[in-house]
C-alpha beads as a LAMMPS data file, in Angstrom:
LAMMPS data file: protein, C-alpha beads

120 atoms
119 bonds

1 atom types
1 bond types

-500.0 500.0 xlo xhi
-500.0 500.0 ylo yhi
-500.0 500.0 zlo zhi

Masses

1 110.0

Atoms # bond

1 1 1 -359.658 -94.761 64.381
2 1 1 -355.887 -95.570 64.151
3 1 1 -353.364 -92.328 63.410
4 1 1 -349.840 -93.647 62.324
5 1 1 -346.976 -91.919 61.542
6 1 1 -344.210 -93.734 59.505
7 1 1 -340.480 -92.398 58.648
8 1 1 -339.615 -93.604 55.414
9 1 1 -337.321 -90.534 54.198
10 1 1 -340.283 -88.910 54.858
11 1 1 -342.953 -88.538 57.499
12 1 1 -346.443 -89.782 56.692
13 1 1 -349.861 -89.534 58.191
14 1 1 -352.273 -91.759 57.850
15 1 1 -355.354 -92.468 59.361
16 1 1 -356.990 -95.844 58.847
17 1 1 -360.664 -95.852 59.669
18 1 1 -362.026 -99.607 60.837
19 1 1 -366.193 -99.581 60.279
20 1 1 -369.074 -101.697 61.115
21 1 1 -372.447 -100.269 61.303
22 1 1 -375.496 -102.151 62.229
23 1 1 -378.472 -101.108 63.121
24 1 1 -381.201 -97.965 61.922
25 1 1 -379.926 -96.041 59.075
26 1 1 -380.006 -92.422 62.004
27 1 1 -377.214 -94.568 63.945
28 1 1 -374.943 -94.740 60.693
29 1 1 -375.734 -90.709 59.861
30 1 1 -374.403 -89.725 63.414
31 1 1 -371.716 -91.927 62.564
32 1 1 -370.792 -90.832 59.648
33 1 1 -371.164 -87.240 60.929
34 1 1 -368.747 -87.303 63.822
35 1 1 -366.333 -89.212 61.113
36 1 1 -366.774 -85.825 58.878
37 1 1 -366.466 -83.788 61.898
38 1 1 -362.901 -85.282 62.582
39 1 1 -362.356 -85.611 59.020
40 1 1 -362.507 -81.715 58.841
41 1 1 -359.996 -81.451 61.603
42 1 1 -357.478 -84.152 59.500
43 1 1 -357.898 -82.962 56.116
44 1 1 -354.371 -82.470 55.710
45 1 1 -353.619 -86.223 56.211
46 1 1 -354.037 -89.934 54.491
47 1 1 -357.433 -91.183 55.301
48 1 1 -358.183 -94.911 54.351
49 1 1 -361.386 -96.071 55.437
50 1 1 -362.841 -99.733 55.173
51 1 1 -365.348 -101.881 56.614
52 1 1 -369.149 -102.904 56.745
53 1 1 -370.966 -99.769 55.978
54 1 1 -374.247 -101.815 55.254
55 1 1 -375.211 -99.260 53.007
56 1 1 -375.582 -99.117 49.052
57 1 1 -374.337 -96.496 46.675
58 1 1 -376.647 -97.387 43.475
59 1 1 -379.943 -99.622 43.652
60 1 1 -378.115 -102.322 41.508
61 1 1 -375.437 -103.062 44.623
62 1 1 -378.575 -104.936 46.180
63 1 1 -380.235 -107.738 44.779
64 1 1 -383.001 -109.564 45.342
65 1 1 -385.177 -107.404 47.501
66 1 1 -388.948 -106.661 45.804
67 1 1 -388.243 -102.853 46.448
68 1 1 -385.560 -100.468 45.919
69 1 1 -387.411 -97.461 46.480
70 1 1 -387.154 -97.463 50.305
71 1 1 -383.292 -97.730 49.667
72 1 1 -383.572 -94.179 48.092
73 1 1 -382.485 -92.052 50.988
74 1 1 -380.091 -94.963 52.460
75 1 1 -378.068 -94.099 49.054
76 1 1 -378.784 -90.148 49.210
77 1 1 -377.534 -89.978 53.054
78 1 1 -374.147 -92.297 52.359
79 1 1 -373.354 -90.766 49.405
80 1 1 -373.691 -87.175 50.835
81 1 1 -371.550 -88.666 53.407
82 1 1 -369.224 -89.749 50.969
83 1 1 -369.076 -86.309 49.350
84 1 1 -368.968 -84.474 52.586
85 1 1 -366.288 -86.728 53.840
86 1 1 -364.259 -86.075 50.525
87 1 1 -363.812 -88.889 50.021
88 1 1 -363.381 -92.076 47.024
89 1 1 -364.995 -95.222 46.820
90 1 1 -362.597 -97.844 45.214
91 1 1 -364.163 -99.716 42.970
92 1 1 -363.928 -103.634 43.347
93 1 1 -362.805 -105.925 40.730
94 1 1 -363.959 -109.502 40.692
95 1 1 -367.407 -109.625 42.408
96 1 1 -370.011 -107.592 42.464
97 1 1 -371.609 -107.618 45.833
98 1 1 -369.874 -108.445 49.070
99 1 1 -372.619 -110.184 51.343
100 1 1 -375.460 -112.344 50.296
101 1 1 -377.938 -114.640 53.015
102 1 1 -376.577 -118.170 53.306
103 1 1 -379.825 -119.346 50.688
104 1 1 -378.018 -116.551 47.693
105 1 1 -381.420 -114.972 47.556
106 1 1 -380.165 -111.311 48.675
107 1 1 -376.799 -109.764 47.890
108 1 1 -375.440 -106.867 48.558
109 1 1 -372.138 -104.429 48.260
110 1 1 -372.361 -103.111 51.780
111 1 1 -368.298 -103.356 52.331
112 1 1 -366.024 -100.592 51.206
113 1 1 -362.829 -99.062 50.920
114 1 1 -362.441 -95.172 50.909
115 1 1 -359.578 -93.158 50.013
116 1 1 -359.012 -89.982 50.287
117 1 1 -357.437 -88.228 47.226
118 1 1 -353.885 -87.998 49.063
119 1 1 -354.318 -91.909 49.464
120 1 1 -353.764 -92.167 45.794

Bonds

1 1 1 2
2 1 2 3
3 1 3 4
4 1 4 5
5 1 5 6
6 1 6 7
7 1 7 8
8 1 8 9
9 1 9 10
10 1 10 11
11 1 11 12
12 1 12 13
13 1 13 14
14 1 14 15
15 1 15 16
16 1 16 17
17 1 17 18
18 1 18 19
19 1 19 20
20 1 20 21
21 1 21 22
22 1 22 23
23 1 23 24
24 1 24 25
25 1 25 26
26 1 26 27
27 1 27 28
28 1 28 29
29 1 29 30
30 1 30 31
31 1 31 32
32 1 32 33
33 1 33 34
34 1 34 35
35 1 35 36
36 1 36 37
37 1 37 38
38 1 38 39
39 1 39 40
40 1 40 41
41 1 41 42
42 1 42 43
43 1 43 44
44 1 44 45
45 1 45 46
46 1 46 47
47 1 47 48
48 1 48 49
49 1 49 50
50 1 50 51
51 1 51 52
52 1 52 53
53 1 53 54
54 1 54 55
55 1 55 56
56 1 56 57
57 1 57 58
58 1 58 59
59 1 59 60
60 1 60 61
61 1 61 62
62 1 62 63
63 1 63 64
64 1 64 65
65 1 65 66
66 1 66 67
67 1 67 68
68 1 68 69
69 1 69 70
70 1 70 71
71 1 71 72
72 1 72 73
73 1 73 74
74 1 74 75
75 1 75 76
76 1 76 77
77 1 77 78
78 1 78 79
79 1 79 80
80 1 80 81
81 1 81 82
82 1 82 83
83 1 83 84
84 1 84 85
85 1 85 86
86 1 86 87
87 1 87 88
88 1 88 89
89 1 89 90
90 1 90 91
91 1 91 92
92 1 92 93
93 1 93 94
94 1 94 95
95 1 95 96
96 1 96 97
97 1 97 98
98 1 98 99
99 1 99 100
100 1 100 101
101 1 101 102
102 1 102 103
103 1 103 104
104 1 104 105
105 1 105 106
106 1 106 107
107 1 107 108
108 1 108 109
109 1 109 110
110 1 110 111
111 1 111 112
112 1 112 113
113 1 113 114
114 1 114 115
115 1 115 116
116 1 116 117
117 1 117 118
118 1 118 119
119 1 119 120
């Protein structure tokens, strides 16, 4: 986590958020729950978060897999993080997913930018 403070007639905080999780989905939730934890404690400021969150949203942000039920509580846990967090997802324009295996037989939108509402 980076906290910057510019001077541009004005001073402005921002925190920009750098993530890249990997691994079982109860490493990402303890993630995600210290970044809500510090998130309470910074509410007042810019938050801008972006990175590999290897998560999904919605079932159609992964292709190609034979089941999307075991994705269920992936998408309930991020996007009660998301909520919790309070923050945005921007929504991307061009693609649709940002990963895919080398062969194009899986894709998925696992990378993100967050905003929070003073980011906007």
């Amino acid at each position: 986590m980076i906290e910057r403070t510019w001077k541009l007639g004005v001073t402005v905080n921002i925190i920009v958020v750098n993530v890249y999780c990997y691994g079982p989905l109860g490493e990402y939730r303890r993630i995600w729950d210290d970044i809500c934890e510090i998130r309470k404690n910074h509410v007042s400021k810019i938050w801008f978060m972006v990175g590999d969150f290897n998560s999904i949203r919605l079932n159609g942000e992964r292709k190609g897999l034979s089941s999307f039920s075991i994705y269920n509580r992936e998408i309930h846990v991020f996007n009660n993080f998301i909520e919790q967090a309070e923050l945005m997802d921007i929504p991307m324009v061009g693609r649709r997913y940002t990963w895919h295996k080398p062969n194009g037989t899986v894709k998925s939108r696992i990378d993100r930018i967050l905003v929070s509402s003073k980011w906007l």
